[in-house]
C-alpha positions as CSV (number, residue, x, y, z in Angstrom):
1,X,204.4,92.0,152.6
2,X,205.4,89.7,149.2
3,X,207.9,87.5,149.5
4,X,210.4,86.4,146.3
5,X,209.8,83.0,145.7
6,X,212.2,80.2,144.1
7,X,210.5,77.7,142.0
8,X,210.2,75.1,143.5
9,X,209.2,71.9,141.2
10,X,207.8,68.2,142.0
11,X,210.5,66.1,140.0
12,X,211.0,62.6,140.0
13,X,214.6,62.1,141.8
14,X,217.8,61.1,139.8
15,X,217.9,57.4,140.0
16,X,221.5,57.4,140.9
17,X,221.0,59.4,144.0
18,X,222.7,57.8,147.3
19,X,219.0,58.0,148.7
20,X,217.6,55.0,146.9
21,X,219.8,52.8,147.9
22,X,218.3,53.0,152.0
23,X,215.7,50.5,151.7
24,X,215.1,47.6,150.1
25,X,211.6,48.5,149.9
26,X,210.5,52.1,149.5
27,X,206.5,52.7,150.4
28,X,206.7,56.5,149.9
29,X,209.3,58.5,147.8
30,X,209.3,62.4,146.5
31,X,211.7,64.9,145.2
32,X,211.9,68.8,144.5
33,X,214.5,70.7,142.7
34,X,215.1,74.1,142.7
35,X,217.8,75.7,139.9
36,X,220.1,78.4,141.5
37,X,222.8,80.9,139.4
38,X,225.7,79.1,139.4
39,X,228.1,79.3,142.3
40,X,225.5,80.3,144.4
41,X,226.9,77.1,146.6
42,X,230.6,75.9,146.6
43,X,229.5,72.5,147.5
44,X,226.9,70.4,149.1
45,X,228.3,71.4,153.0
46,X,227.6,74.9,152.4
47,X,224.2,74.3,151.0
48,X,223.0,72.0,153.9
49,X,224.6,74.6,156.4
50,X,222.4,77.0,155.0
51,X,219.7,74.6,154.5
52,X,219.5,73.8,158.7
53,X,220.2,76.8,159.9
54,X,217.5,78.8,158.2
55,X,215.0,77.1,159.5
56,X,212.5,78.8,162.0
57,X,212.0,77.6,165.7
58,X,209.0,75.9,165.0
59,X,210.2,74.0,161.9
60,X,213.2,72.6,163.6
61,X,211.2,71.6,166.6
62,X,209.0,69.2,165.2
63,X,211.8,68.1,162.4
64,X,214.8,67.7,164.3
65,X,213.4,67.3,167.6
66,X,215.7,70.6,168.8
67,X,214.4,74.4,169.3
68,X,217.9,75.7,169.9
69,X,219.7,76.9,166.8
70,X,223.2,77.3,168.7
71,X,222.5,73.0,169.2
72,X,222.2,72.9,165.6
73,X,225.6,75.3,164.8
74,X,227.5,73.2,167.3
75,X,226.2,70.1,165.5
76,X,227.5,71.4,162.3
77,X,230.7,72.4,163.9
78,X,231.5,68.9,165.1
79,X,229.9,66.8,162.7
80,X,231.2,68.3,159.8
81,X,228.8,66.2,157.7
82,X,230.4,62.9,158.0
83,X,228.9,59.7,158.4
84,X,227.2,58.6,161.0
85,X,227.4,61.6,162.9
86,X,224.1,64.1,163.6
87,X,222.5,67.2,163.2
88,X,220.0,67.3,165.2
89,X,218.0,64.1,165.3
90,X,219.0,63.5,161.8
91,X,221.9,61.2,161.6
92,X,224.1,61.6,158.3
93,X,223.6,57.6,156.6
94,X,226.0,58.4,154.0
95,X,227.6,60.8,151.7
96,X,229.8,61.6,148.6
97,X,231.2,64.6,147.0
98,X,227.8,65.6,145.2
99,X,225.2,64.4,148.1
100,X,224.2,64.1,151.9
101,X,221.7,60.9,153.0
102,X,220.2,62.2,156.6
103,X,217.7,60.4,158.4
104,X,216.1,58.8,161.6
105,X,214.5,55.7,162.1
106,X,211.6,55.5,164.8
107,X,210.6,51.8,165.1
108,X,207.4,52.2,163.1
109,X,208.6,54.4,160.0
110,X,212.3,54.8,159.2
111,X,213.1,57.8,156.6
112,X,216.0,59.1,154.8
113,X,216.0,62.7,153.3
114,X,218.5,63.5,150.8
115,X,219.8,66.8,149.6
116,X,221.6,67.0,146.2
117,X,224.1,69.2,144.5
118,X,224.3,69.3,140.4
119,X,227.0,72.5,139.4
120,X,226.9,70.7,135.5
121,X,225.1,74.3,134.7
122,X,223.6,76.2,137.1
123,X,223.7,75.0,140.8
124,X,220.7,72.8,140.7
125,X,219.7,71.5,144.3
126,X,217.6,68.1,144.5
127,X,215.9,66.8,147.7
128,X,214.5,63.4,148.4
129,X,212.3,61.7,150.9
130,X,212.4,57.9,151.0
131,X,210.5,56.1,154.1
132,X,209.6,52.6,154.6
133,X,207.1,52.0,156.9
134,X,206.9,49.3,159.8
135,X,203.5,47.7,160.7
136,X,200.4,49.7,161.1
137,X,201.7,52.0,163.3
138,X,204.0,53.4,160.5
139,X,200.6,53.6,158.3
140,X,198.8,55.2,160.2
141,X,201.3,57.9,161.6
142,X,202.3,58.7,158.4
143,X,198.7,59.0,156.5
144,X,198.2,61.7,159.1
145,X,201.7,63.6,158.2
146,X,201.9,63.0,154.3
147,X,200.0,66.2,153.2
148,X,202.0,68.1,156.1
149,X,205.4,66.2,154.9
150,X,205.6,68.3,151.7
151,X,204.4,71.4,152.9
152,X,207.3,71.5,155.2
153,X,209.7,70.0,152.6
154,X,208.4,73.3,150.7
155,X,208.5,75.7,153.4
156,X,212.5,74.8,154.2
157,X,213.5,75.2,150.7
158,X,211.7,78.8,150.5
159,X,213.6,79.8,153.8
160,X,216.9,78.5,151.8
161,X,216.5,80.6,149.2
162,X,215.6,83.0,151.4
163,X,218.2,83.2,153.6
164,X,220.4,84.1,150.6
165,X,218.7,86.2,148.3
């Protein structure tokens, strides 16, 4: 069976995103975009609502530390993406009109992912990874989940767009 896919491009984040802001020192950064028709979102909510609860089992297990989607709707329900509450084990850092900062920090690696609304033409969506590691247990742990970081990056915006299609 083919899927559809969205392109999906490696970009280098919008330096006015919330995201940079997390650290004072970032030791690994990325950013995709993706370009959808215009009003395919009516704001950032809706597209991380979509984003978090098309994901499959497996990819919310080892992500948000959950395999229940009905934890994940009632985290939605009450958190209604406001600061410092959580989906999941993502807690929501900070926010504006345009942007949500999630994130977790573990003791050896703290991260912030960021997902990004531009409607200036079409409903362009930008996400961001920042981490900063701590000590040589954040090194290590995250030399043996870089290559895996991005595919699942990858694999959540392709069940996005294909939740909606």
């Amino acid at each position: 069976m083919l899927m559809n896919k969205v392109n999906i491009s490696k970009t280098k984040a919008s330096q006015d995103s919330l995201v940079y802001n997390s650290f004072n020192k970032i030791d690994y950064r990325d950013a995709f975009k993706m370009e959808y028709i215009k009003d395919t979102f009516q704001n950032i909510d809706e597209y991380a609502k979509i984003y978090f609860l098309s994901q499959p089992t497996w990819l919310r297990l080892i992500s948000m530390n959950t395999i229940s989607k009905q934890k994940i709707v009632d985290s939605i329900k009450q958190s209604n993406f406001q600061i410092d509450s959580n989906i999941g084990s993502w807690k929501i850092f900070t926010r504006n009109d345009k942007e949500i900062v999630f994130g977790d920090s573990m003791g050896f690696l703290d991260y912030r992912f960021s997902m990004r609304l531009d409607k200036t033409q079409t409903d362009d969506i930008e996400v961001s990874t920042v981490i900063k590691l701590n000590g040589l247990m954040g090194k290590y742990y995250f030399a043996g989940v870089r290559l895996m970081h991005t595919k699942f990056v990858i694999i959540s915006l392709q069940n996005v767009f294909n939740s909606i299609k």
